[in-house]
C-alpha positions as YAML, in Angstrom:
chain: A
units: angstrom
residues:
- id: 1
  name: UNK
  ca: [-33.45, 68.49, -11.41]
- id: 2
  name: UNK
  ca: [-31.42, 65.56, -10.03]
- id: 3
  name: UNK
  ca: [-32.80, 62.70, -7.78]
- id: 4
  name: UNK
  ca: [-30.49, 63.92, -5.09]
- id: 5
  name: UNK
  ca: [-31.73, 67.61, -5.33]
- id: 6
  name: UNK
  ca: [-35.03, 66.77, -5.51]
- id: 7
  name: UNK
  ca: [-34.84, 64.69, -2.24]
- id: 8
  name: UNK
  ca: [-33.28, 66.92, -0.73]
- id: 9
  name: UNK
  ca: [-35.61, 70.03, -1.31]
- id: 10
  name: UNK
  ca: [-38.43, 69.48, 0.89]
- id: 11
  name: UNK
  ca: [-40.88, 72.34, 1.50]
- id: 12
  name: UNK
  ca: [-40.74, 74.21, 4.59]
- id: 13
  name: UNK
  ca: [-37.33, 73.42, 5.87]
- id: 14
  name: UNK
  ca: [-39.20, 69.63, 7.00]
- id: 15
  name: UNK
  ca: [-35.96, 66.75, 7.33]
- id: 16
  name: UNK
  ca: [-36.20, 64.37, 4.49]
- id: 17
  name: UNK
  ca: [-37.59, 61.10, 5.18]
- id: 18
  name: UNK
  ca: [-34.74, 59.31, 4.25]
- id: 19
  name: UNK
  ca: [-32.54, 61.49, 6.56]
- id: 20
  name: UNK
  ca: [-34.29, 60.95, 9.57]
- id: 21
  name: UNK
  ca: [-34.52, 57.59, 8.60]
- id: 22
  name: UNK
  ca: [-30.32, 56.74, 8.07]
- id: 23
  name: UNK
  ca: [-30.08, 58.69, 11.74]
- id: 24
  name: UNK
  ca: [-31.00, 55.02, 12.52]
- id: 25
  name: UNK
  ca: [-28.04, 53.65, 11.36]
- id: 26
  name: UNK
  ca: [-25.90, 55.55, 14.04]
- id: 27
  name: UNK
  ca: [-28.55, 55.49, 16.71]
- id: 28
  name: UNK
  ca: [-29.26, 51.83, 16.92]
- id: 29
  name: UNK
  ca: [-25.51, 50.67, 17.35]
- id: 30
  name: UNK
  ca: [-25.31, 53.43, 20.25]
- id: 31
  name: UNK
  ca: [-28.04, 52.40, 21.61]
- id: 32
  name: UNK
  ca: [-27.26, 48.93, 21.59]
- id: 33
  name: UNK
  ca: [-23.87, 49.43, 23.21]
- id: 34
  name: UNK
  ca: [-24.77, 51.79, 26.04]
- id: 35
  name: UNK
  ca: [-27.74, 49.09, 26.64]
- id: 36
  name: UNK
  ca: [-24.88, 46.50, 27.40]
- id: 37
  name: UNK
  ca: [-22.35, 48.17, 28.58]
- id: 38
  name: UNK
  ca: [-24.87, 49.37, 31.68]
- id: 39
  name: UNK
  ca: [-26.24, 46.25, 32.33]
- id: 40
  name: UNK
  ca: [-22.75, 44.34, 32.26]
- id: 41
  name: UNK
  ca: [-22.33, 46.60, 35.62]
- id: 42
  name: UNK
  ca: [-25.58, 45.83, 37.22]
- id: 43
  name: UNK
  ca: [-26.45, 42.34, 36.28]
- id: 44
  name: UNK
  ca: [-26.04, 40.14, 38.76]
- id: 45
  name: UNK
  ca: [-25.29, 36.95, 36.38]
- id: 46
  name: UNK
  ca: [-27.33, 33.57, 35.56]
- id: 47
  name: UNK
  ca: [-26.41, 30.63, 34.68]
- id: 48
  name: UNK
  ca: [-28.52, 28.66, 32.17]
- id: 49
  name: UNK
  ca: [-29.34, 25.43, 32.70]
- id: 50
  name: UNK
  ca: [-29.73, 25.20, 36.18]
- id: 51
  name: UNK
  ca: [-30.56, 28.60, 36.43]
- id: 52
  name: UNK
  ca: [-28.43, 29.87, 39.02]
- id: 53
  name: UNK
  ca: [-26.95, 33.08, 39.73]
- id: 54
  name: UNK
  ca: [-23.17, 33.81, 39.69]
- id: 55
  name: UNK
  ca: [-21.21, 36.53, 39.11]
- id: 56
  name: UNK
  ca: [-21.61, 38.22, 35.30]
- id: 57
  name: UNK
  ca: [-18.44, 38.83, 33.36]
- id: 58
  name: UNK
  ca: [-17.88, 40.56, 30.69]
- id: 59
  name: UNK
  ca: [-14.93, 38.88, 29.10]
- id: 60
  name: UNK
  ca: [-15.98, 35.19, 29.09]
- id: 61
  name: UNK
  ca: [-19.90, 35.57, 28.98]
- id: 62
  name: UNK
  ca: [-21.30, 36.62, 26.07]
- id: 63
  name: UNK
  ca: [-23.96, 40.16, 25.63]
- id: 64
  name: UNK
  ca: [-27.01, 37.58, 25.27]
- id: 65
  name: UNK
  ca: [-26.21, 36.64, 28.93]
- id: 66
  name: UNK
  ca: [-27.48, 39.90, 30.08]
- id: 67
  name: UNK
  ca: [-30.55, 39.01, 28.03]
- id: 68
  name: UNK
  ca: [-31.83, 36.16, 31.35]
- id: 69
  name: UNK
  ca: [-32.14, 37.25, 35.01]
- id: 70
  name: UNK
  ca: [-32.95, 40.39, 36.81]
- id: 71
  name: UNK
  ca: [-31.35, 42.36, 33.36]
- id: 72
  name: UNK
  ca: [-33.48, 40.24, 30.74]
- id: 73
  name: UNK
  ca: [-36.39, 42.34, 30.25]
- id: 74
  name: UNK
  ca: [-34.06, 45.75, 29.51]
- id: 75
  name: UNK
  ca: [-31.70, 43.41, 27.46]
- id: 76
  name: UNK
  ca: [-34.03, 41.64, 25.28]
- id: 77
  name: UNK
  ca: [-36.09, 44.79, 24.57]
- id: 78
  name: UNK
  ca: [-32.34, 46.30, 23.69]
- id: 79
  name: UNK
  ca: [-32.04, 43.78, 21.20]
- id: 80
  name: UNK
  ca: [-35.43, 44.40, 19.32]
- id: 81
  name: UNK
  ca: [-35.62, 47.88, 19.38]
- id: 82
  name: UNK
  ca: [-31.87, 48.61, 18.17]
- id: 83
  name: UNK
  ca: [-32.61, 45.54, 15.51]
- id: 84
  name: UNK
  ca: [-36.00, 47.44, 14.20]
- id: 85
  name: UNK
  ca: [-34.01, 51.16, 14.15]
- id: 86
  name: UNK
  ca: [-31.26, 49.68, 12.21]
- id: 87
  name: UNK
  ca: [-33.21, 48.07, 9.88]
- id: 88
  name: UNK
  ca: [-35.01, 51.56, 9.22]
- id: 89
  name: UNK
  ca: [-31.26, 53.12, 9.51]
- id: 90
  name: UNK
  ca: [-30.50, 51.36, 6.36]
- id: 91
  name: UNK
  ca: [-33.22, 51.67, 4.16]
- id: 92
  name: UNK
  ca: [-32.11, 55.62, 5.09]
- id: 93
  name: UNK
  ca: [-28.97, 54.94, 3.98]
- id: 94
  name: UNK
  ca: [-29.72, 53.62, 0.57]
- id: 95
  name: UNK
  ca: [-32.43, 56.00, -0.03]
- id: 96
  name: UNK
  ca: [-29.98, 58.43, 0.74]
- id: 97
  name: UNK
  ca: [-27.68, 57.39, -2.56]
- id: 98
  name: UNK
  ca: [-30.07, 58.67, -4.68]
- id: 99
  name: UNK
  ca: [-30.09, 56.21, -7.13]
- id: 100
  name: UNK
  ca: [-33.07, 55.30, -8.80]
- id: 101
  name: UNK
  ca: [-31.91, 51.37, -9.88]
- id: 102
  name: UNK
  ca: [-33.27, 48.94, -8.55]
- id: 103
  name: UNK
  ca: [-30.99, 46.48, -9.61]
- id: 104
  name: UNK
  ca: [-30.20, 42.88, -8.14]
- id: 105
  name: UNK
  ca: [-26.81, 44.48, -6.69]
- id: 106
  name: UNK
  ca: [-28.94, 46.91, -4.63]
- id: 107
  name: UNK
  ca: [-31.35, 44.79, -3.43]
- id: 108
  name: UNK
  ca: [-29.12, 41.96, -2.42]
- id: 109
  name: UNK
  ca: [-27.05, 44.68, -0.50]
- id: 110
  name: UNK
  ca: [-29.65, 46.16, 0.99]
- id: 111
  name: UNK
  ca: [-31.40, 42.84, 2.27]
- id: 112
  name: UNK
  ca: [-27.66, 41.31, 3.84]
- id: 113
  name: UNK
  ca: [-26.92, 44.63, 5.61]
- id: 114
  name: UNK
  ca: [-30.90, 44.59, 6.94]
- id: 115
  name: UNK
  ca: [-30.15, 41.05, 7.80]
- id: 116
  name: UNK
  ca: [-28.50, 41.88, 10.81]
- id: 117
  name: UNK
  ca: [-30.95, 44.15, 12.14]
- id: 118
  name: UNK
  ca: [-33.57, 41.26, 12.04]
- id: 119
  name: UNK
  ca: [-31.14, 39.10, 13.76]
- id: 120
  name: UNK
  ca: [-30.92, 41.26, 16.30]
- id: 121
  name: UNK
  ca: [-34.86, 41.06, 16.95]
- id: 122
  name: UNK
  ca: [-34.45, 37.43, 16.84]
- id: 123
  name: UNK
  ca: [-32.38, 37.15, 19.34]
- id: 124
  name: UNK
  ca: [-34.36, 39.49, 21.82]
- id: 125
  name: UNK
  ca: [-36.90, 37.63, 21.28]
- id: 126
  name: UNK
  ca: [-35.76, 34.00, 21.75]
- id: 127
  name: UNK
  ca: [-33.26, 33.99, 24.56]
- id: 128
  name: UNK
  ca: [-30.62, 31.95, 25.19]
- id: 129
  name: UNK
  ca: [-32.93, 28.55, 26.91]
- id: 130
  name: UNK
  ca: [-34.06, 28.91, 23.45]
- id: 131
  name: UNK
  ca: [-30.81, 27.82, 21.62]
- id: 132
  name: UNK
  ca: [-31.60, 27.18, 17.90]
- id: 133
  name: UNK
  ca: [-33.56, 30.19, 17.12]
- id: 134
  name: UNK
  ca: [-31.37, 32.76, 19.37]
- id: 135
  name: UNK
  ca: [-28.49, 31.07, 17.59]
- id: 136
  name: UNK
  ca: [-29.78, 31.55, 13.70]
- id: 137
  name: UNK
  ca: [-30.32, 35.54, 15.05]
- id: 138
  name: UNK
  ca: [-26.65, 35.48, 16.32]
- id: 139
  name: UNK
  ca: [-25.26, 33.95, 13.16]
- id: 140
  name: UNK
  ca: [-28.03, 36.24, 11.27]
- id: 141
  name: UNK
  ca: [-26.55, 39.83, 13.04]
- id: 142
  name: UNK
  ca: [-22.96, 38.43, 13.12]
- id: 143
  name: UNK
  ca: [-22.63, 36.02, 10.26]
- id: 144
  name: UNK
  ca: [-24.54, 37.58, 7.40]
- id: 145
  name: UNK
  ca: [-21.77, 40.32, 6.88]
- id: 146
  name: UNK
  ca: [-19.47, 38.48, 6.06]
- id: 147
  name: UNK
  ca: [-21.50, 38.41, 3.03]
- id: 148
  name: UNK
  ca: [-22.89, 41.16, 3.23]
- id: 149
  name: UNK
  ca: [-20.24, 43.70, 4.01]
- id: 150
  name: UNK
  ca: [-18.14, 42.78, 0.50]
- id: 151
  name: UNK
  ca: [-21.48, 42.61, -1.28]
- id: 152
  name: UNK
  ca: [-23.00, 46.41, -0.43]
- id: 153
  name: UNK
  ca: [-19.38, 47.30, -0.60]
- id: 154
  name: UNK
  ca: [-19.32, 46.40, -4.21]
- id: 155
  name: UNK
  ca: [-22.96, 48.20, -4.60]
- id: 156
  name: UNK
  ca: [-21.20, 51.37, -2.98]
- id: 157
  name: UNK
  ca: [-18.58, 51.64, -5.88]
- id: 158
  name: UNK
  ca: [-21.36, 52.18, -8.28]
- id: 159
  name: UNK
  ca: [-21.96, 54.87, -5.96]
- id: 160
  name: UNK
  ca: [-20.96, 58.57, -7.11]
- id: 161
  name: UNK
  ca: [-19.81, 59.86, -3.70]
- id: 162
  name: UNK
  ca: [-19.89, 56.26, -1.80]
- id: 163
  name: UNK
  ca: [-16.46, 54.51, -3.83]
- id: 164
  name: UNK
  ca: [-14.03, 55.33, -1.01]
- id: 165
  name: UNK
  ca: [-16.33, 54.00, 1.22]
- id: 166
  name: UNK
  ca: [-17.34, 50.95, -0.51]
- id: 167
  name: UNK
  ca: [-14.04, 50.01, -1.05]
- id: 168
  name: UNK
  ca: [-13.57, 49.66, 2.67]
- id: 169
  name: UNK
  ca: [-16.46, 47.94, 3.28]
- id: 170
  name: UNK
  ca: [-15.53, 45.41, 1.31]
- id: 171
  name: UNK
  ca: [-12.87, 44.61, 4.06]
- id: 172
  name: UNK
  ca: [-15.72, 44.33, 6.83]
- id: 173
  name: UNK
  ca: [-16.27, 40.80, 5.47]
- id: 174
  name: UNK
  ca: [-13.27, 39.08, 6.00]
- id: 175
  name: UNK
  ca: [-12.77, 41.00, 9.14]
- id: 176
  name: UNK
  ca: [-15.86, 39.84, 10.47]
- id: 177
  name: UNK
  ca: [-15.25, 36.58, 9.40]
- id: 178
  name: UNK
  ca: [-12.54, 36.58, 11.73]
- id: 179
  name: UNK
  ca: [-13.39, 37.74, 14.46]
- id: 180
  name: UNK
  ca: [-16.49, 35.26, 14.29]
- id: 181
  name: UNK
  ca: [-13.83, 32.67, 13.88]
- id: 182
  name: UNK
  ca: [-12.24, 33.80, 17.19]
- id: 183
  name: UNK
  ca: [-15.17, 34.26, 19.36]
- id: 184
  name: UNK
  ca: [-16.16, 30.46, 18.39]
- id: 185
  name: UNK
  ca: [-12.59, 29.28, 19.25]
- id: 186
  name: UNK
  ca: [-12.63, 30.99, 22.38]
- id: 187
  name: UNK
  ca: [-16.08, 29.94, 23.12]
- id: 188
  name: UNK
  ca: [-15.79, 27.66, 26.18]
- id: 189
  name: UNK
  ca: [-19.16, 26.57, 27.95]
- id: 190
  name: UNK
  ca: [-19.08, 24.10, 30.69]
- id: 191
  name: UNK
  ca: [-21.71, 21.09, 31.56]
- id: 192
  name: UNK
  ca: [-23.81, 23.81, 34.15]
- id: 193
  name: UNK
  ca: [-24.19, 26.48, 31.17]
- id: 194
  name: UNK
  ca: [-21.41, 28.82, 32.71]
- id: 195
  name: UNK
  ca: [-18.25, 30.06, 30.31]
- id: 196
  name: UNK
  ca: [-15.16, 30.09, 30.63]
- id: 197
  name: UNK
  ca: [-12.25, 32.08, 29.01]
- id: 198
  name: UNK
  ca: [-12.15, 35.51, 27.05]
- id: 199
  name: UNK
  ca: [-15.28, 34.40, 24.31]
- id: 200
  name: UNK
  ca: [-17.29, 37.03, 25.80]
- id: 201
  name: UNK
  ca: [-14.57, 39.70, 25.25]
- id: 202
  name: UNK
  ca: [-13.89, 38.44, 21.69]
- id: 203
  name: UNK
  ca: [-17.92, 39.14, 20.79]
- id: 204
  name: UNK
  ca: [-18.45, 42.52, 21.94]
- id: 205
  name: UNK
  ca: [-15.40, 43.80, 19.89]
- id: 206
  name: UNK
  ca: [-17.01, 41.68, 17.14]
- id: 207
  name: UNK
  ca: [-20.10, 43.52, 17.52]
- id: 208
  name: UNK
  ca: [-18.36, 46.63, 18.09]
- id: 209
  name: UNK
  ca: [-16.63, 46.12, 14.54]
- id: 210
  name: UNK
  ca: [-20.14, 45.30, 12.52]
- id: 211
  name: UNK
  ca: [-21.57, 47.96, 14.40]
- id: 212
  name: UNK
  ca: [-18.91, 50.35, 13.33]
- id: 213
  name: UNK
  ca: [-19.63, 50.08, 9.47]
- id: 214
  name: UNK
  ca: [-23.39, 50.77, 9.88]
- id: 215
  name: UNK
  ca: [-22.41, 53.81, 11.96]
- id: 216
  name: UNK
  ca: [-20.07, 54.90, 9.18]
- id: 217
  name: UNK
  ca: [-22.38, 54.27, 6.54]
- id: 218
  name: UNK
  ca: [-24.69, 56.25, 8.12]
- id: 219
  name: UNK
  ca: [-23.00, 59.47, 9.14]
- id: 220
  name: UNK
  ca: [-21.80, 59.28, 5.12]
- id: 221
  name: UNK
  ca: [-26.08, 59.27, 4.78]
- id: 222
  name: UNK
  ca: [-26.04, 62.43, 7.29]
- id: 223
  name: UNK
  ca: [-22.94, 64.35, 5.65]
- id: 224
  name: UNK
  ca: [-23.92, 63.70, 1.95]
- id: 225
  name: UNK
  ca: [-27.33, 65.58, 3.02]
- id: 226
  name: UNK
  ca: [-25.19, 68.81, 3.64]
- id: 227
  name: UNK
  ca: [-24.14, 68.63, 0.50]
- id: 228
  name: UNK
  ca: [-20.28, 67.15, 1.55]
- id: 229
  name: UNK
  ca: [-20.15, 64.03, -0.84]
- id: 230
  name: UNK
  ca: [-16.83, 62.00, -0.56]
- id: 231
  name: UNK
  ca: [-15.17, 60.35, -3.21]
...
């Protein structure tokens, strides 16, 4: 009997741990995006250093700006529970491959992709009047694929079933590099905190994009369970 088979024979018709874990994968991005696209409507905007209000917009102001004001405490906890369910979503995910190495490859690829998970957490938990940490969680959810993306992408080709797929991956990175590259160039703060231009725009499709992949990756988790494997 294979790994695979074996996995995915579980007694009494009960979902395979590693399924319901990769559902995690595809829930956490959702989640995450519904939590900001929501607020972006209600939030009534904050400005950070001398902590007034003005109006929130969602093309020059970045998604942690939801994360102060009246929206802060639905934001932040956004941030932490989507970071902890994709974290989950891909240890799923590579429990779904059913392979039993445990080589340097796989664990390198596993920890980059869970990378930006933890970022994620970091950054609900240290807002944006705490720069340096929420910053090393930005660059940690944002940055680290551009790594990471290429790296698991390579793992993915070793991959019976996962080789179309990892060969696209490994075009996340310098996609993501990218669009980090444009947020940062469109990135325009002023003295009072406030920001200016289309930055805020340029993340969420940034965030959309890294977002995407784990979403991918984890409906191929889902699919591969029914027994549909793609080359």
């Amino acid at each position: 009997m294979t790994i695979t088979s074996a996995r995915a024979e579980v007694p009494g018709g009960a979902v395979p741990v590693h399924r319901r874990l990769a559902v995690g994968a595809v829930a956490g991005p959702v989640l995450f995006t519904a939590a900001w696209l929501v607020l972006g409507f209600v939030s009534s905007g904050y400005t950070l250093f001398d902590h007034t209000f003005t109006d929130y917009s969602p093309v020059s102001q970045p998604i942690s700006g939801l994360g102060m004001g009246a929206t802060a405490g639905y934001m932040n906890t956004a941030f932490v529970v989507t970071g902890l369910i994709l974290i989950a979503g891909v240890v799923g995910v590579f429990r779904a491959t059913g392979d039993p190495e445990r080589s340097v490859l796989r664990r390198a690829a596993l920890v980059l992709l869970a990378a930006t998970g933890a970022g994620q957490i970091v950054c609900g938990v240290f807002d944006l009047e705490a720069v340096m940490p929420h910053m090393l969680g930005f660059l940690l959810a944002l940055g680290t694929p551009v790594v990471g993306f290429p790296v698991a992408g390579r793992y993915f080709r070793t991959i019976p079933g996962w080789r179309r797929f990892g060969t696209w991956l490994m075009l996340g990175g310098p996609l993501t590099l990218a669009l980090l590259i444009a947020f940062f160039a469109t990135f325009q703060p002023t003295a009072d905190g406030a920001e200016h231009g289309v930055a805020g725009l340029v993340q969420r499709i940034g965030v959309l994009e890294v977002h995407a992949w784990y979403v991918a990756m984890g409906l191929l988790a889902l699919r591969r369970h029914h027994g549909r494997p793609h080359e």
